[in-house]
OpenMM code with the backbone's topology and positions (N, CA, C; nanometers):
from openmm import Vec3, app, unit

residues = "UNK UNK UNK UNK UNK UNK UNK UNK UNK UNK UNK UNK UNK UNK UNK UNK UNK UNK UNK UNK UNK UNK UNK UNK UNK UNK UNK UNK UNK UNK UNK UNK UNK UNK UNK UNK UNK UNK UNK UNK UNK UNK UNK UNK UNK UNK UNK UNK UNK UNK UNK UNK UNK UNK UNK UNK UNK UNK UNK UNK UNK UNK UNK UNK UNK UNK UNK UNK UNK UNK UNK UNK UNK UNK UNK UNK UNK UNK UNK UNK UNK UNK UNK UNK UNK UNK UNK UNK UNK UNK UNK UNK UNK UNK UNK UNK UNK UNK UNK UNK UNK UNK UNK UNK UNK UNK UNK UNK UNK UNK UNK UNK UNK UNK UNK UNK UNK UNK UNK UNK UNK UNK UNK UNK UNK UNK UNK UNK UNK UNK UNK UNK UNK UNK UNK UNK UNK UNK UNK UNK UNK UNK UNK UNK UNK UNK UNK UNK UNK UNK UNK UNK UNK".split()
positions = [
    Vec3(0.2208, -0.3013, 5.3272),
    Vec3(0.2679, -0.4254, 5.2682),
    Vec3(0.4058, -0.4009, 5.2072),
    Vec3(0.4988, -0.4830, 5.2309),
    Vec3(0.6091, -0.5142, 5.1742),
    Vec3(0.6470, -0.5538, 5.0825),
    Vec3(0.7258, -0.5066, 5.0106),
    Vec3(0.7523, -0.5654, 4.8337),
    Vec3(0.8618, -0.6718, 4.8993),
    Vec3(0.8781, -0.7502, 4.8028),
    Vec3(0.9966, -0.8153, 4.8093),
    Vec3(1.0120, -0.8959, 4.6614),
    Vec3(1.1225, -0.8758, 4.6282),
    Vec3(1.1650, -0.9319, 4.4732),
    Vec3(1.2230, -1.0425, 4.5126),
    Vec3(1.1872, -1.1776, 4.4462),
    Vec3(1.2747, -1.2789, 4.4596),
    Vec3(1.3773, -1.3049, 4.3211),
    Vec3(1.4602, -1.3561, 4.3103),
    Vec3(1.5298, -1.3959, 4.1648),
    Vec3(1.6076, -1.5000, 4.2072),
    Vec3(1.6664, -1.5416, 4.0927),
    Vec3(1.7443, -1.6584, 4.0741),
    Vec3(1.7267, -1.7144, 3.9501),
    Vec3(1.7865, -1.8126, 3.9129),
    Vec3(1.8288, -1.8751, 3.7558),
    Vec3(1.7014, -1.8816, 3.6991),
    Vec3(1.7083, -1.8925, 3.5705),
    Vec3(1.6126, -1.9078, 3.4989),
    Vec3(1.6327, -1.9638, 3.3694),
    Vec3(1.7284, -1.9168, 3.3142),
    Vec3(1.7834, -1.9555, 3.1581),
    Vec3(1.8151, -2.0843, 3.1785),
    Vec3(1.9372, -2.1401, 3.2585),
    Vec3(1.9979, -2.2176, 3.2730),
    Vec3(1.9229, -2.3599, 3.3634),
    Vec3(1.8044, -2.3366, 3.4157),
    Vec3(1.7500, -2.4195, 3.4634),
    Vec3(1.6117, -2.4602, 3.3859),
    Vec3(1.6029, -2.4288, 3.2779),
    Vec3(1.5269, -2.4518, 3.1872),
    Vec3(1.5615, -2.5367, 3.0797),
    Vec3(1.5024, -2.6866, 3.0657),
    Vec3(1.5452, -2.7511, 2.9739),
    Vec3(1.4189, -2.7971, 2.9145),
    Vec3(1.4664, -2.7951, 2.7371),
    Vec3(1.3587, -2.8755, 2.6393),
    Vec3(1.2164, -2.8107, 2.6843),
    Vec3(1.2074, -2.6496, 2.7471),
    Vec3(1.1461, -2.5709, 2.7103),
    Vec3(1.0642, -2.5925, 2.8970),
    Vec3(1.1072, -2.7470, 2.9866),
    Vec3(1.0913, -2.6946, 3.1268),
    Vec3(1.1539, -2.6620, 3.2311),
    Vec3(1.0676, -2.6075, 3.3656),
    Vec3(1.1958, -2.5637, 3.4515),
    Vec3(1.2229, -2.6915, 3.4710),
    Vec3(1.3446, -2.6837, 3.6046),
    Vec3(1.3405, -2.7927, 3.6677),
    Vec3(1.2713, -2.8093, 3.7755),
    Vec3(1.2142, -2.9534, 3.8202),
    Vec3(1.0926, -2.9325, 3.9126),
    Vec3(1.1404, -2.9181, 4.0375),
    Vec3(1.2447, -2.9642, 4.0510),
    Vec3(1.3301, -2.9294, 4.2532),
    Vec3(1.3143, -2.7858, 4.2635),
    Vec3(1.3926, -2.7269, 4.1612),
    Vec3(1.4155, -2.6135, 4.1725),
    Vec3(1.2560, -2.5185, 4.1666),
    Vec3(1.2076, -2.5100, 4.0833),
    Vec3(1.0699, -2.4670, 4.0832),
    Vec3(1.0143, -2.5231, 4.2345),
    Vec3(0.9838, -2.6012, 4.2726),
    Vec3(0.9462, -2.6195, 4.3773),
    Vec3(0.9801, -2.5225, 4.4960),
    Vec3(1.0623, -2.5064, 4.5272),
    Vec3(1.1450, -2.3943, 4.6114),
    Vec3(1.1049, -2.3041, 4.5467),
    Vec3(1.0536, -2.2228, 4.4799),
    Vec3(1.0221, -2.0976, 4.4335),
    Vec3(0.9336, -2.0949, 4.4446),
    Vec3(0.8294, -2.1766, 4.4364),
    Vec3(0.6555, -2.2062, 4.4612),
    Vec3(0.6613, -2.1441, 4.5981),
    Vec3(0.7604, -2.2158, 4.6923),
    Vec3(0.6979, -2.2211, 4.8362),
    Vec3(0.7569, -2.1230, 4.8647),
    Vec3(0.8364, -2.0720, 4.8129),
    Vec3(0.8623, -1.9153, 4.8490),
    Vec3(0.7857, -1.8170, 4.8605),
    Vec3(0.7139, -1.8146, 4.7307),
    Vec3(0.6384, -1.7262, 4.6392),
    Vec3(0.4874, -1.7558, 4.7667),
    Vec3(0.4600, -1.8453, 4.7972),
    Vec3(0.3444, -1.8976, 4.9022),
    Vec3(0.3562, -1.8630, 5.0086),
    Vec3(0.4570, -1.8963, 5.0711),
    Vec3(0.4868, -1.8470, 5.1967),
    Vec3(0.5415, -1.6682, 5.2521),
    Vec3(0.5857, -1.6164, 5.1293),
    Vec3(0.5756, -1.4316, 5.1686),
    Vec3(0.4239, -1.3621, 5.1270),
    Vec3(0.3157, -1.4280, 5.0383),
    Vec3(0.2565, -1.3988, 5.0097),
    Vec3(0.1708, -1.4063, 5.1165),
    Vec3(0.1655, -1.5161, 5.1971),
    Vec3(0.0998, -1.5227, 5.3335),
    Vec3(0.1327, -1.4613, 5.4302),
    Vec3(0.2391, -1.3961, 5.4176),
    Vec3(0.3424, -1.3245, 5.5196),
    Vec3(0.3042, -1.1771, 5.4827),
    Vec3(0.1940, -1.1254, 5.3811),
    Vec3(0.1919, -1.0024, 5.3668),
    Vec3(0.2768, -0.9499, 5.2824),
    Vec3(0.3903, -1.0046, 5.2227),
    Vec3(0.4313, -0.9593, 5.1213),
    Vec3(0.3994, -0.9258, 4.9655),
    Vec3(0.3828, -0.8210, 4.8882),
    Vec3(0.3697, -0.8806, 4.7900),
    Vec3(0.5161, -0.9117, 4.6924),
    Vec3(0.4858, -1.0231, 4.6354),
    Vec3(0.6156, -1.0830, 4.5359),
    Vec3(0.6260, -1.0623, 4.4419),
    Vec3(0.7641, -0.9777, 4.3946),
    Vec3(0.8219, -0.9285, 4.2566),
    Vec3(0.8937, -1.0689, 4.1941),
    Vec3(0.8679, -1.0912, 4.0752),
    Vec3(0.9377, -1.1993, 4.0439),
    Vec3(0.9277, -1.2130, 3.8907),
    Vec3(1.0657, -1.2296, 3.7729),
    Vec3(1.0369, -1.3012, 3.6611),
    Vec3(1.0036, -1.4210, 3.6736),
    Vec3(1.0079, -1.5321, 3.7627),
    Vec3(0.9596, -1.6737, 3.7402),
    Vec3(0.7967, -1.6295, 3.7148),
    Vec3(0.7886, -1.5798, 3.7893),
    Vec3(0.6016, -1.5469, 3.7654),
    Vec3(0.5593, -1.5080, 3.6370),
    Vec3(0.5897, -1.3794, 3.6132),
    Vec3(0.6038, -1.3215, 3.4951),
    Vec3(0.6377, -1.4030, 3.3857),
    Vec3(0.7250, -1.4579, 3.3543),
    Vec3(0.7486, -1.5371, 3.2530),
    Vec3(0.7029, -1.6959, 3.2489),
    Vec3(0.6834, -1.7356, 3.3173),
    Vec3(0.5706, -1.8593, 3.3923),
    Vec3(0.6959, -1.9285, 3.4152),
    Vec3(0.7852, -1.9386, 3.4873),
    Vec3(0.9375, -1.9990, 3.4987),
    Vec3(0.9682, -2.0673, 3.3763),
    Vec3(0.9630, -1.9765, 3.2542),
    Vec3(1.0617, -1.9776, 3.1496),
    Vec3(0.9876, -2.0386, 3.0357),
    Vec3(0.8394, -2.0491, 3.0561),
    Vec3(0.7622, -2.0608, 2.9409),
    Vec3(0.7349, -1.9639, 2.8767),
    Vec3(0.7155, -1.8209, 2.9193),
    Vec3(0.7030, -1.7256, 2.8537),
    Vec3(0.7712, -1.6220, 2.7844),
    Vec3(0.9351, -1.6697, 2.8604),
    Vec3(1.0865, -1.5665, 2.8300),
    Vec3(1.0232, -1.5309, 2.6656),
    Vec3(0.9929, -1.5888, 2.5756),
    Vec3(1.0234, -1.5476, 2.4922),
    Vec3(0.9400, -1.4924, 2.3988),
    Vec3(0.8258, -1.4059, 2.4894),
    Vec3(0.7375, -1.2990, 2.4809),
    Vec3(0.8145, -1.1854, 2.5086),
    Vec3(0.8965, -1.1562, 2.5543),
    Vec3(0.9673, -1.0664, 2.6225),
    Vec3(1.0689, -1.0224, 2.5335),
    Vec3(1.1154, -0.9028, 2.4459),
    Vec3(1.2497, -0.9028, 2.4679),
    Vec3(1.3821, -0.8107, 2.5726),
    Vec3(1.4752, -0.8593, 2.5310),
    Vec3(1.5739, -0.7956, 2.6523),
    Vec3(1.5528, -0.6837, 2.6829),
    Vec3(1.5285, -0.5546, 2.6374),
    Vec3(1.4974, -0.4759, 2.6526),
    Vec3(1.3865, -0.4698, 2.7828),
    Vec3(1.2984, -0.5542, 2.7498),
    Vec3(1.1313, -0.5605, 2.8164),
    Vec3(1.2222, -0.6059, 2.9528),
    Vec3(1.2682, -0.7141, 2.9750),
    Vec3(1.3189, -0.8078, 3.0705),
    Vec3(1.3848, -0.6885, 3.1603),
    Vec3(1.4722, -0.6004, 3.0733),
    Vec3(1.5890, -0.5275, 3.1845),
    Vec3(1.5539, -0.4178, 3.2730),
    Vec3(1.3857, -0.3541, 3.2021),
    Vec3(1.3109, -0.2647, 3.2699),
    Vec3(1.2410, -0.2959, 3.3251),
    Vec3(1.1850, -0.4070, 3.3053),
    Vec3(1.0537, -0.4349, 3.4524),
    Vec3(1.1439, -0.5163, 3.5603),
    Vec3(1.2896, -0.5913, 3.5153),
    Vec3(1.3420, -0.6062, 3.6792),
    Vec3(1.4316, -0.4774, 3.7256),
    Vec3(1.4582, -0.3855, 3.6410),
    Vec3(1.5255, -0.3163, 3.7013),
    Vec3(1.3757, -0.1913, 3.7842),
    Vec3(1.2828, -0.2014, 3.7293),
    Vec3(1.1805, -0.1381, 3.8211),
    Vec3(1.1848, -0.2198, 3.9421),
    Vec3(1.1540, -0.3974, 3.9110),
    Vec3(1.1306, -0.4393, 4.0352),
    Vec3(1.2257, -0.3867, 4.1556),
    Vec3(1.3495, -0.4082, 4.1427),
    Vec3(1.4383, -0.3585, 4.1937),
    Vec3(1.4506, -0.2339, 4.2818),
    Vec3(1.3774, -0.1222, 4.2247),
    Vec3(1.3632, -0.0062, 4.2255),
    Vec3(1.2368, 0.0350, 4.3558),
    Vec3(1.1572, -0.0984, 4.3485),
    Vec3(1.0329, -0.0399, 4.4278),
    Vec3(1.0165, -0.1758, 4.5215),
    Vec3(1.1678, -0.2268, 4.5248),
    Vec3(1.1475, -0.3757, 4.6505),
    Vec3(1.1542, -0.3493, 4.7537),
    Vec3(1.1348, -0.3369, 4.8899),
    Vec3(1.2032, -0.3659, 5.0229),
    Vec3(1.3290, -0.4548, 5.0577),
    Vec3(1.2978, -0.5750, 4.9963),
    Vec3(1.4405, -0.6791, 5.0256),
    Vec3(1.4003, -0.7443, 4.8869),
    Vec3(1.5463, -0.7954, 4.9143),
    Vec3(1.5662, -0.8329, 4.7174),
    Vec3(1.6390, -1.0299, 4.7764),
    Vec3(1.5233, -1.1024, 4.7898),
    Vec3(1.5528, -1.2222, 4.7767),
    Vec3(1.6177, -1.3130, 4.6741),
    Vec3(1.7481, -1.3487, 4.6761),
    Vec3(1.7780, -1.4325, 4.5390),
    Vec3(1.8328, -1.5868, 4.6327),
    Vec3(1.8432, -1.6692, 4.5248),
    Vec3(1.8422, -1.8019, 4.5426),
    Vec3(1.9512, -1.8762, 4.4244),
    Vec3(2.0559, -1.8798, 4.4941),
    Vec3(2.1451, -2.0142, 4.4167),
    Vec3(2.1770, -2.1262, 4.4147),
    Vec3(2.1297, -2.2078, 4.3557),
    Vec3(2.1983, -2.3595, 4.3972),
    Vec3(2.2103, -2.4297, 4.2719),
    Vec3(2.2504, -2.5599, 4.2855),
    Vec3(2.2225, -2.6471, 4.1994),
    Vec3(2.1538, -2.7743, 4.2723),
    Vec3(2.1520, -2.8775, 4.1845),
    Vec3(2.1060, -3.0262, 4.2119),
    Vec3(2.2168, -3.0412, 4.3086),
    Vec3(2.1369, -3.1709, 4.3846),
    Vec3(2.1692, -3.2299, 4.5794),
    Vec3(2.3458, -3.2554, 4.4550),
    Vec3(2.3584, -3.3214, 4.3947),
    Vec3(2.4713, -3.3618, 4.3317),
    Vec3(2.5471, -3.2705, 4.2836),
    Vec3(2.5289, -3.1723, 4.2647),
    Vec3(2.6145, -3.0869, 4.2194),
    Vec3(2.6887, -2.9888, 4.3114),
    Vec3(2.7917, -2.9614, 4.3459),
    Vec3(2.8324, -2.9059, 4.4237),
    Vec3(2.8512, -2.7253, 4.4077),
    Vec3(2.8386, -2.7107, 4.3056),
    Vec3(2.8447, -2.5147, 4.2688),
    Vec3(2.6923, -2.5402, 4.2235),
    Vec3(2.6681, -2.3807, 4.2530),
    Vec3(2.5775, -2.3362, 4.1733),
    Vec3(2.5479, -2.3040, 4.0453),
    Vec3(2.4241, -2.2774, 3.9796),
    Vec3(2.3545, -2.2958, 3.8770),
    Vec3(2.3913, -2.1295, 3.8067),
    Vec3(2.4833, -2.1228, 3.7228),
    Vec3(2.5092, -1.9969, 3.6693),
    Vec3(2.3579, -1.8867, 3.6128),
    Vec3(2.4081, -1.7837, 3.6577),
    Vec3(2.2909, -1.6970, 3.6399),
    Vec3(2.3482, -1.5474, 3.5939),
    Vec3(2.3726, -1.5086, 3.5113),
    Vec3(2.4015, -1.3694, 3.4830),
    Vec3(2.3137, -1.2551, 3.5459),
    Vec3(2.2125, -1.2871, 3.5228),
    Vec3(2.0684, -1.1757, 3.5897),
    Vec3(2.0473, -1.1691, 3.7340),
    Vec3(2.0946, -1.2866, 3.7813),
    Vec3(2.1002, -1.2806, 3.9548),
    Vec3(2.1953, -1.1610, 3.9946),
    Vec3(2.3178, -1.2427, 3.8881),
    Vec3(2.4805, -1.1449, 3.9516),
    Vec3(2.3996, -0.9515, 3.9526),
    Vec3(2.4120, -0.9311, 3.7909),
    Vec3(2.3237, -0.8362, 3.8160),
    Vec3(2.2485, -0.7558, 3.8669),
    Vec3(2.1190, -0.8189, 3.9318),
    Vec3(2.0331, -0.8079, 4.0244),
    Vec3(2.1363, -0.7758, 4.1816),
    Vec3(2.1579, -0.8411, 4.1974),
    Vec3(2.2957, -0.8075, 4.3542),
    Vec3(2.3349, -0.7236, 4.3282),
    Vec3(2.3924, -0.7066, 4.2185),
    Vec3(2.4776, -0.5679, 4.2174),
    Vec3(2.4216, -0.4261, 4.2563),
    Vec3(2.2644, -0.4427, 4.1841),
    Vec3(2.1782, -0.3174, 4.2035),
    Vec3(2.1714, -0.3204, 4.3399),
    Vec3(2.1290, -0.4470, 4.4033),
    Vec3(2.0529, -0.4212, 4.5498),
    Vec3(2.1748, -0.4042, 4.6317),
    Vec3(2.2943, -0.4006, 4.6223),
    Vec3(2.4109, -0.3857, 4.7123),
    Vec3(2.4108, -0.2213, 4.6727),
    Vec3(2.4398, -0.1721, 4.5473),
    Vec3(2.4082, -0.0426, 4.5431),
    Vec3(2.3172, 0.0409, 4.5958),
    Vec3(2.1834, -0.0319, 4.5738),
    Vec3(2.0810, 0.0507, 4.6593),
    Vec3(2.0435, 0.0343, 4.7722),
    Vec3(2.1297, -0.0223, 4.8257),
    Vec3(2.1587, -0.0783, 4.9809),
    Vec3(1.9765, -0.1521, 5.0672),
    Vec3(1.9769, -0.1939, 4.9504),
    Vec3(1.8384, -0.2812, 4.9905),
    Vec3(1.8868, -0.3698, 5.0724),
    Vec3(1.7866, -0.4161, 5.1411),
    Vec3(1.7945, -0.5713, 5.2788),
    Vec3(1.8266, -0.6666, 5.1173),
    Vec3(1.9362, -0.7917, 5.1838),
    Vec3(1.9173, -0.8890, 5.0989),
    Vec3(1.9699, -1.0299, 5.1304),
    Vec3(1.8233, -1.0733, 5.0901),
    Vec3(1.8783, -1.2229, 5.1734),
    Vec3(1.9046, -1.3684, 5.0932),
    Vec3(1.9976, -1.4225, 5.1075),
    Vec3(2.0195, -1.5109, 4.9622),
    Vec3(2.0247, -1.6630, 5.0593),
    Vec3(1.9347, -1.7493, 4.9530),
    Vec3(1.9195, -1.9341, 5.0036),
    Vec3(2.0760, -1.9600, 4.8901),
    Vec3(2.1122, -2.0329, 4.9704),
    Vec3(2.2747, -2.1220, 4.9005),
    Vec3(2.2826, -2.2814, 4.9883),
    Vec3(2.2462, -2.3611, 4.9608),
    Vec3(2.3296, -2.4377, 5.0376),
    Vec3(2.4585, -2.5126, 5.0737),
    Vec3(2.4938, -2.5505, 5.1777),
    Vec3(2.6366, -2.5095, 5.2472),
    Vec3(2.6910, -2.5367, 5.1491),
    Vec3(2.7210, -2.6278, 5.0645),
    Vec3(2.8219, -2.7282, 4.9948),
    Vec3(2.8380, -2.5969, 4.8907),
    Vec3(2.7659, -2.5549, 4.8080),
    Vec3(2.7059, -2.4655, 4.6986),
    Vec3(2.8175, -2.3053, 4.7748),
    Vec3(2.8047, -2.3175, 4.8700),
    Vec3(2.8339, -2.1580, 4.9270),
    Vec3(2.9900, -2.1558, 4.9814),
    Vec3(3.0081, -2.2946, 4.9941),
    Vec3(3.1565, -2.2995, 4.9912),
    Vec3(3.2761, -2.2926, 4.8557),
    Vec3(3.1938, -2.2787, 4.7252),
    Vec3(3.2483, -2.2808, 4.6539),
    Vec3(3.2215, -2.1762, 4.5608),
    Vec3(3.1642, -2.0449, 4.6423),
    Vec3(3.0895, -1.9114, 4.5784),
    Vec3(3.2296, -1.8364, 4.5906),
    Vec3(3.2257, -1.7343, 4.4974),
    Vec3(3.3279, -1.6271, 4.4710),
    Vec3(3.3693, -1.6131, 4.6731),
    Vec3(3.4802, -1.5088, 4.6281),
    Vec3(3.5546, -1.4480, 4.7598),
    Vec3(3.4542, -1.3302, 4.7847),
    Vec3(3.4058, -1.2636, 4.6837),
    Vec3(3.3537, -1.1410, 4.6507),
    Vec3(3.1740, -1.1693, 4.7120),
    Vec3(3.0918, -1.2801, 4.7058),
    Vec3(2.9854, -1.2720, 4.7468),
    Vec3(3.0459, -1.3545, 4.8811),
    Vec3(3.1188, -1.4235, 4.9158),
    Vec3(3.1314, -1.4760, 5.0937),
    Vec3(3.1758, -1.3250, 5.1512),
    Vec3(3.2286, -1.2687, 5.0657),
    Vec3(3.3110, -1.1509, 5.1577),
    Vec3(3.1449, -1.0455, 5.1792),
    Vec3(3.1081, -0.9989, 5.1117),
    Vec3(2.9550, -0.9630, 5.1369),
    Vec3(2.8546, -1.0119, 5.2467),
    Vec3(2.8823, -1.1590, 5.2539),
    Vec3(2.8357, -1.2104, 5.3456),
    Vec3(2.8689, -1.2113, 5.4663),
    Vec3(3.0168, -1.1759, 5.4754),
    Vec3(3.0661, -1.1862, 5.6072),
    Vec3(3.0694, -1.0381, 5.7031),
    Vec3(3.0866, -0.9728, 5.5895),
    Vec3(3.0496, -0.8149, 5.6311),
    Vec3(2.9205, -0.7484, 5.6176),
    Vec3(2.7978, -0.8890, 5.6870),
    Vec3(2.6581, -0.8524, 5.6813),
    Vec3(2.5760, -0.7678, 5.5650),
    Vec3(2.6197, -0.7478, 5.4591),
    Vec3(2.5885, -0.7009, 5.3598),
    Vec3(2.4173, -0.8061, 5.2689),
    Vec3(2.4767, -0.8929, 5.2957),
    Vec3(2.3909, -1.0241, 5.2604),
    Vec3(2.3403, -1.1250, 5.3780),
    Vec3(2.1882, -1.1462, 5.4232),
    Vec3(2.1764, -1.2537, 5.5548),
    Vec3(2.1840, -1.3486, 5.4393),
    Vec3(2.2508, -1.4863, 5.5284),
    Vec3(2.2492, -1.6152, 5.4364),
    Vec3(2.2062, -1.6902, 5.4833),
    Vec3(2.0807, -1.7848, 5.4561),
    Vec3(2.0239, -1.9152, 5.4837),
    Vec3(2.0337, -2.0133, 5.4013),
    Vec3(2.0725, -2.1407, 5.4730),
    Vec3(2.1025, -2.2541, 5.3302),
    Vec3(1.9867, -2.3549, 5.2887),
    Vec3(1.9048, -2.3269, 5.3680),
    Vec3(1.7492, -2.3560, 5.3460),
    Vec3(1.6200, -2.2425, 5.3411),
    Vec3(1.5364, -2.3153, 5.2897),
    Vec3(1.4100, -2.1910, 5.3150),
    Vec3(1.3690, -2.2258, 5.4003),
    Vec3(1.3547, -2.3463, 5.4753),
    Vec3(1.2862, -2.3760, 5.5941),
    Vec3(1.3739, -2.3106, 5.7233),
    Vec3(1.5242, -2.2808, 5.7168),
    Vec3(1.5421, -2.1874, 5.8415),
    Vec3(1.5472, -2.0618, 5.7856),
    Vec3(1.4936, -1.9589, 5.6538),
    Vec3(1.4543, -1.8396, 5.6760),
    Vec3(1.3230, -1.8481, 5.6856),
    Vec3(1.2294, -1.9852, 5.6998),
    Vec3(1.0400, -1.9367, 5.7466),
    Vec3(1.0766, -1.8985, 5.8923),
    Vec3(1.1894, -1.9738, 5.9553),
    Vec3(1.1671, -1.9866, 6.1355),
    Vec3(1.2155, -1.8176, 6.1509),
    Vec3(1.2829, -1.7789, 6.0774),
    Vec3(1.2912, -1.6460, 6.1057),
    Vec3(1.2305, -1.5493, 5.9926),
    Vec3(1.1196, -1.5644, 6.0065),
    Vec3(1.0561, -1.4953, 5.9761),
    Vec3(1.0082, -1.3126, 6.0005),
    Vec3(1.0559, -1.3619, 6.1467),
    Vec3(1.0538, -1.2205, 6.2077),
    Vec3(1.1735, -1.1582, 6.2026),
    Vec3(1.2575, -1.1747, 6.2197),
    Vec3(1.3741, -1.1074, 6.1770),
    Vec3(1.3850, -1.0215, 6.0620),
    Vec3(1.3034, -1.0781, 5.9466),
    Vec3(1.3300, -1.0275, 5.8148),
    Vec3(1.2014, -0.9341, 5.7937),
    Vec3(1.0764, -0.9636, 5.8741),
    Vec3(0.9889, -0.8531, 5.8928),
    Vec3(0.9851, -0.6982, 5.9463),
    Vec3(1.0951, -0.7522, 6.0653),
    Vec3(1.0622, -0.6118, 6.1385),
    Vec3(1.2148, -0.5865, 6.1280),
    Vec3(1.2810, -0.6608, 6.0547),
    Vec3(1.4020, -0.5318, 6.1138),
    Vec3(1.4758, -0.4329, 6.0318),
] * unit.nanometer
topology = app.Topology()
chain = topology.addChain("A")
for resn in residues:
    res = topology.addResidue(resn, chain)
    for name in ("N", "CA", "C"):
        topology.addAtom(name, app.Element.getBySymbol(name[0]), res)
């Protein structure tokens, strides 16, 4: 079985103590669909119940169990976007982070952006992308169809 860590925002998509439900939604069916796939899923949304629990945790706690996750993933899934209306993404310090490790530890890594969202991402993560460093899908529904790709290769 395959680890796979997912991440993405959390602080910032948390308001008046909930997530947001678009966004949570997409993480549900993530979290559903690798789990059926044989994966098992590393994730603070879980862990922290997507941001009901952050504050059981402190930083300290937070920086060692993702930097373990990290440590014992196969592919390191992260996810940026914002609302259909918003055209950049949803700032995340812990994502940036998180990339940084898995580009270092030259883990598989595959990041959801959609188009609008990814046209307006640093030079520094398109340039990653373009030099296969990062696979990019701007939906989750075309990384389920390739599913196999991200299994066996």
């Amino acid at each position: 079985m395959k680890n796979i860590y997912i991440g993405g925002p959390i602080q910032y998509v948390t308001e008046c103590g909930e997530f947001d439900s678009e966004i949570k939604k997409i993480f549900i069916d993530l979290f559903e669909f690798f789990k059926k796939n044989d994966f098992r899923v590393l994730s603070a949304h879980l862990e922290e119940d997507f941001g009901k629990k952050t504050d059981d945790f402190s930083a300290e706690d937070i920086y060692i169990r993702d930097s373990r996750f990290m440590k014992i993933c196969d592919i390191y899934l992260f996810v940026i976007f914002g609302s259909q209306e918003n055209p950049y993404s949803i700032r995340s310090d812990g994502t940036c982070i998180e990339l940084g490790w898995a580009l270092e530890a030259n883990k598989k890594i595959i990041m959801i952006c959609r188009k609008e969202q990814f046209e307006n991402c640093s030079y520094l993560l398109k340039g990653a992308t373009d030099l296969k460093k990062i696979k990019h899908y701007e939906t989750v529904e075309q990384l389920k169809k390739d599913i196999r790709s991200i299994t066996y290769e």
